[in-house]
Each structure stands twice: as C-alpha cells, then as structure tokens.
N, C-alpha and C positions, 0 to 999 in steps of 0.2 A: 350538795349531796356528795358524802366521801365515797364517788366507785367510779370504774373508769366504765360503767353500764351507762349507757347515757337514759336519763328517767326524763319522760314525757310528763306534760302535766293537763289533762284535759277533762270538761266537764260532761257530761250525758245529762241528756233529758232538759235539755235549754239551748237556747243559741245566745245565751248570755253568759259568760266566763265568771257570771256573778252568783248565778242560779242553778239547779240544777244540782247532780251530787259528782264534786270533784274524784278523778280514779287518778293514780298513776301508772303510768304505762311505759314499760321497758318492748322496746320491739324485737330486741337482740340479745335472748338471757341465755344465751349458750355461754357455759362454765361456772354461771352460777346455779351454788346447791342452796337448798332448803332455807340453809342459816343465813344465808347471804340476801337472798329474795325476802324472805322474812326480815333482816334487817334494814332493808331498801323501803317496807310497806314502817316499820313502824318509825322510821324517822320521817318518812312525808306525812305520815300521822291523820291521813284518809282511813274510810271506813274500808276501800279496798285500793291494790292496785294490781296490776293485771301485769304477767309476764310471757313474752312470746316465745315459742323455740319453732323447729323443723316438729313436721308431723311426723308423726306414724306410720309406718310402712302400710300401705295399702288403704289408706285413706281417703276415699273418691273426693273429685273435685278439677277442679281447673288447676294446671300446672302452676305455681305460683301464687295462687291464691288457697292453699291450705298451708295450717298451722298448728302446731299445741299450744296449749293457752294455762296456764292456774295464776290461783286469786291468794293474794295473803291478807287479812286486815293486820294491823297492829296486831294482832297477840297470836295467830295461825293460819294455816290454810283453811281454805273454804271450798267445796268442791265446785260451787258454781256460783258468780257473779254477774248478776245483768246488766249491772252499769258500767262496774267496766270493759263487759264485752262489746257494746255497744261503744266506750270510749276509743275502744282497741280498734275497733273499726272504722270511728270516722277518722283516728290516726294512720292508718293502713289504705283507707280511700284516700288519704292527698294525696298520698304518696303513689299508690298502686294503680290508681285508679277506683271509680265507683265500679258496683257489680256485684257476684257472689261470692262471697267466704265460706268456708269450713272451719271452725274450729274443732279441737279434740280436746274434752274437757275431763272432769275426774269424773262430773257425771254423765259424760256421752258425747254423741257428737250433736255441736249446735251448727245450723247451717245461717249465715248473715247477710244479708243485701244493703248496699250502700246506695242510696241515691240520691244525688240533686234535689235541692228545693229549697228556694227562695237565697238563692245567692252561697247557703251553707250544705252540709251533708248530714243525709237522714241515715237512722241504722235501721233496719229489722230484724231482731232473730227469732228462730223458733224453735221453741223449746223442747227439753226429751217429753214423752210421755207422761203426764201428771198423773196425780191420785189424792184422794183427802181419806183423814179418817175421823172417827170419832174421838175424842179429850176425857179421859175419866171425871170424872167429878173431885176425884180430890187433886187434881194437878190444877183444874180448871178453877179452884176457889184458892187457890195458892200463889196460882196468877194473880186474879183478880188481887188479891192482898197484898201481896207486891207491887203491884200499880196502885193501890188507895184506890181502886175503885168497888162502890157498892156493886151488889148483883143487879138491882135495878135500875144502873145505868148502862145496862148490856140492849141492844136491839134485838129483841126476839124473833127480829124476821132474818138478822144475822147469826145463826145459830154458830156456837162454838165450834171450831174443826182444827186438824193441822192440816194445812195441805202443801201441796211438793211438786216442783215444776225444777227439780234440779238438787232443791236446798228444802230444806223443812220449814213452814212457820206456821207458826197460831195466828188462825186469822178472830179479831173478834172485833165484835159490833159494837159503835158504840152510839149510843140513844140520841143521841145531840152533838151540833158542833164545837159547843161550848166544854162539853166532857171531852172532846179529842181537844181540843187547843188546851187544855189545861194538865199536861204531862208533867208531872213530880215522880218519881218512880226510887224504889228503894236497888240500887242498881246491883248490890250483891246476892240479895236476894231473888230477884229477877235471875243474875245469870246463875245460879245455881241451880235454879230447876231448867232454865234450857238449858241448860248442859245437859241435864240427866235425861231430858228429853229429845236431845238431837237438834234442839231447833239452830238456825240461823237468825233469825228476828221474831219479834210479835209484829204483827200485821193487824193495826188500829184499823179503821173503816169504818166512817160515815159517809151515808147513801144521800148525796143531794137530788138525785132522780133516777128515773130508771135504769139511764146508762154511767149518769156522772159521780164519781165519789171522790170522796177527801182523806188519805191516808198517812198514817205517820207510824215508821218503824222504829223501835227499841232496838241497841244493836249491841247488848252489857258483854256478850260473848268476843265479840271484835274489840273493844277496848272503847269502845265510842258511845256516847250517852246514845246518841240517835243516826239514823240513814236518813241523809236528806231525799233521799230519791233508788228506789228500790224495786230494780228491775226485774229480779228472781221472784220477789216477794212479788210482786205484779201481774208475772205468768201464772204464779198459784193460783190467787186470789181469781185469775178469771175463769181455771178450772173449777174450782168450789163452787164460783157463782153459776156454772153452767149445771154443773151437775147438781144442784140442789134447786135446779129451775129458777134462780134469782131472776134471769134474763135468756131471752132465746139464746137456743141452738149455736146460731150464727149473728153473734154481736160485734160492735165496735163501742169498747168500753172508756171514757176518760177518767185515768187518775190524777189528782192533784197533791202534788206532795213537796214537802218543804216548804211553805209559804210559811208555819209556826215558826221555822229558824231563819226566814228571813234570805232561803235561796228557793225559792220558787222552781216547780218543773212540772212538766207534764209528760204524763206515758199513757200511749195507746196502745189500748189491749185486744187484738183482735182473735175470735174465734168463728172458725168455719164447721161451715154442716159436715158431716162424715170422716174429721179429723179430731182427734182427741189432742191433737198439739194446741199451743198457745203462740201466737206471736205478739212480741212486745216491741214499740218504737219508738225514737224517740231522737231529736235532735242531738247535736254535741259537738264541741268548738274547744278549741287547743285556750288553755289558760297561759297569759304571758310569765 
C-alpha cells in the first residue's frame, strides 16, 4: 500500500480472518483528502474501508474515545458503513481499550460498545433512526429484471420496501433458499437504477424462521459484485421487519451472510421496546 497512512486490514462479523466481510481501516487520516482516502479504498479493493480523524467540536462522549469516521468503497464515499464501523472498533478496542465509542458519521452520530468475549472483541452499534418506504412498481420490476428474477420468486410475506438505518437498501424476499444462492445479476443494469434510487445495496432475504435469516447483498454501486456481510443493510432490515410486524417489538434477530461466497458471518440484530434504533453486532479480528 503506496502511503505513509498506515492501512489496518481487519474483518467484521466473524472471529475468522477468513469469514466475515474484510474493511480496511486507516486509524489516523489526518491530511488525507477525499482523492487520497478514495485511492487507499480502491487499491485494498474491499467493499469498504473506514477512515478515522478527531471529532467534532462538541461531540459527547468519553475523552478519547470520540471520533469522525467516513467509508469509501472502491468507486465513492458512502455515508454510513456497518462493517467497517464495527471493524474500526475492534481495531480501536486493542488498542484503547474495550468500552464506548462515539463515532461522527455523514449520517449521524453512531454510539459503539466493545466488549470481550470468548478470548476476542465484540462490537455493538446503534444506529440513527431508521424509516422504510414503499418501491413504485415500476423500479421494483426493473429490479427484479435485473437480477433474472421471476415475480414469483419474491416472498409475499416479505413485501417489497427501501428501508434506511443510515444507507438506503431494497430489501426483497426471496421464496426459497435455492433463489437466494443462485445470484447471476446484470451488474450495470443493477447499478443504474440504484443510483437513481439512492440505494447502497439490495438486501436479498430468506426467512429460515422466525427470528433466523439468510442474506446476501448486491453492491454494483461500490464496484464489488457483492457484500459479504452487511452491517448497514442489517440495521435496515430489522427496522422494516419490525415495523411491518414481521417479528415482535423487541427482537433478537440472526442474519447469516456470506456463506454463498464462501466467508461466512453472522450479525445480530437487536431491537428494543420503546426505541426506534437498531443495534447490530458482531465479532471482528485484525487480518494478517
């Protein structure tokens, strides 16, 4: 890596350096601008990597444990990234100690807890205030065309939405696990309607039970066929499911993601009674 920034290399959502979705992570990007941070995300060639500075004046939090944070994929910034907030974190707990974080993101402020567990460090964050909305009908059959998928391989009990915990994505259902493991996608066509539409990812989702699901994100806007593990996408999706009564109030949700490409991860999604936030968790471990 040509920069005298020294670039972290660490995974989220796994305590396997094998599993999980790789971020890069810069702890110290004072003096780098835009082009430079950008050129750091597209030569590690992850779906994102995460940059630290000094926060923002008047920033609550513990002395030393607040930061500003933005995410580049290979081809832009992204206002909010959950894996590698989450990666930034268990990089910042070796070093800092476990506890709580503040980050200052482009979409807000995300508050982070590091904790022990099982010989590694866990992250939590929780997210700004979500929302979903409804999909016209003709964006939503332009998707679907774009992915090769029939309409009747959609889950009717997952009804169509964008919804936003930071970042924007389509969440959509799909009938069988055999439809989600089977991802061919026309990938220009894909990113040109999320673009027009703002998204970050599609957000696939099969329901293996009430609480457990199977997801796999599109990511044609970031330069990457797919997210192997998709942290933003993950605080969405537990908004949508709560407000559309998928699952109680106050859930503990497991997603399974990355297993089709062969890095495996898991993210827990929790929602509380009388909070409209999301928190998303999940292990993470420095790559050699």
């Amino acid at each position: 890596m040509t920069t005298k920034h020294e670039v972290l290399r660490y995974t989220a959502f796994s305590g396997d350096p094998e599993g999980g979705n790789p971020a890069g992570v810069v702890l110290d990007a004072a003096g780098l601008d835009d082009a430079g941070m950008l050129s750091i995300a597209a030569e590690l060639g992850y779906s994102e990597s995460a940059f630290v500075t000094a926060p923002p004046e008047g920033l609550e939090g513990e002395a030393g444990r607040t930061f500003t944070i933005r995410y580049f994929s290979p081809r832009a910034e992204v206002p909010f990234c959950g894996h590698a907030t989450v990666a930034t974190a268990v990089a910042l707990g070796e070093r800092i100690g476990a506890g709580d974080l503040v980050f200052s993101t482009r979409a807000g402020t995300v508050p982070v807890t590091v904790a022990e567990e099982d010989g590694g460090l866990r992250a939590t964050l929780t997210t700004v205030e979500p929302h979903s909305e409804e999909i016209a009908d003709a964006d939503l059959a332009e998707a679907l065309a774009a992915l090769d998928w029939p309409a009747a391989d959609l889950d009717p009990a997952l009804p169509p939405r964008i919804a936003f915990a930071g970042a924007r994505h389509l969440v959509l259902g799909a009938a069988t696990r055999a439809r989600l493991a089977d991802l061919a996608y026309d990938f220009d066509r894909l990113e040109a309607l999320m673009r027009r539409l703002d998204l970050t990812t599609v957000q696939l989702v099969w329901r293996e039970s009430g609480t457990v699901f199977h997801v796999r994100d599109p990511f044609p806007v970031g330069g990457v066929v797919e997210d192997p593990a998709t942290g933003a996408a993950a605080g969405a999706f537990g908004a949508y499911a709560r407000e559309l009564g998928l699952v109680p109030e106050a859930s503990v949700l497991t997603l399974h993601q990355g297993t089709d490409m062969g890095r495996p991860g898991v993210l827990t999604v929790e929602l509380r009674a009388g909070d409209k936030r999301v928190r998303v968790s999940g292990a993470g471990t420095r790559i050699a």
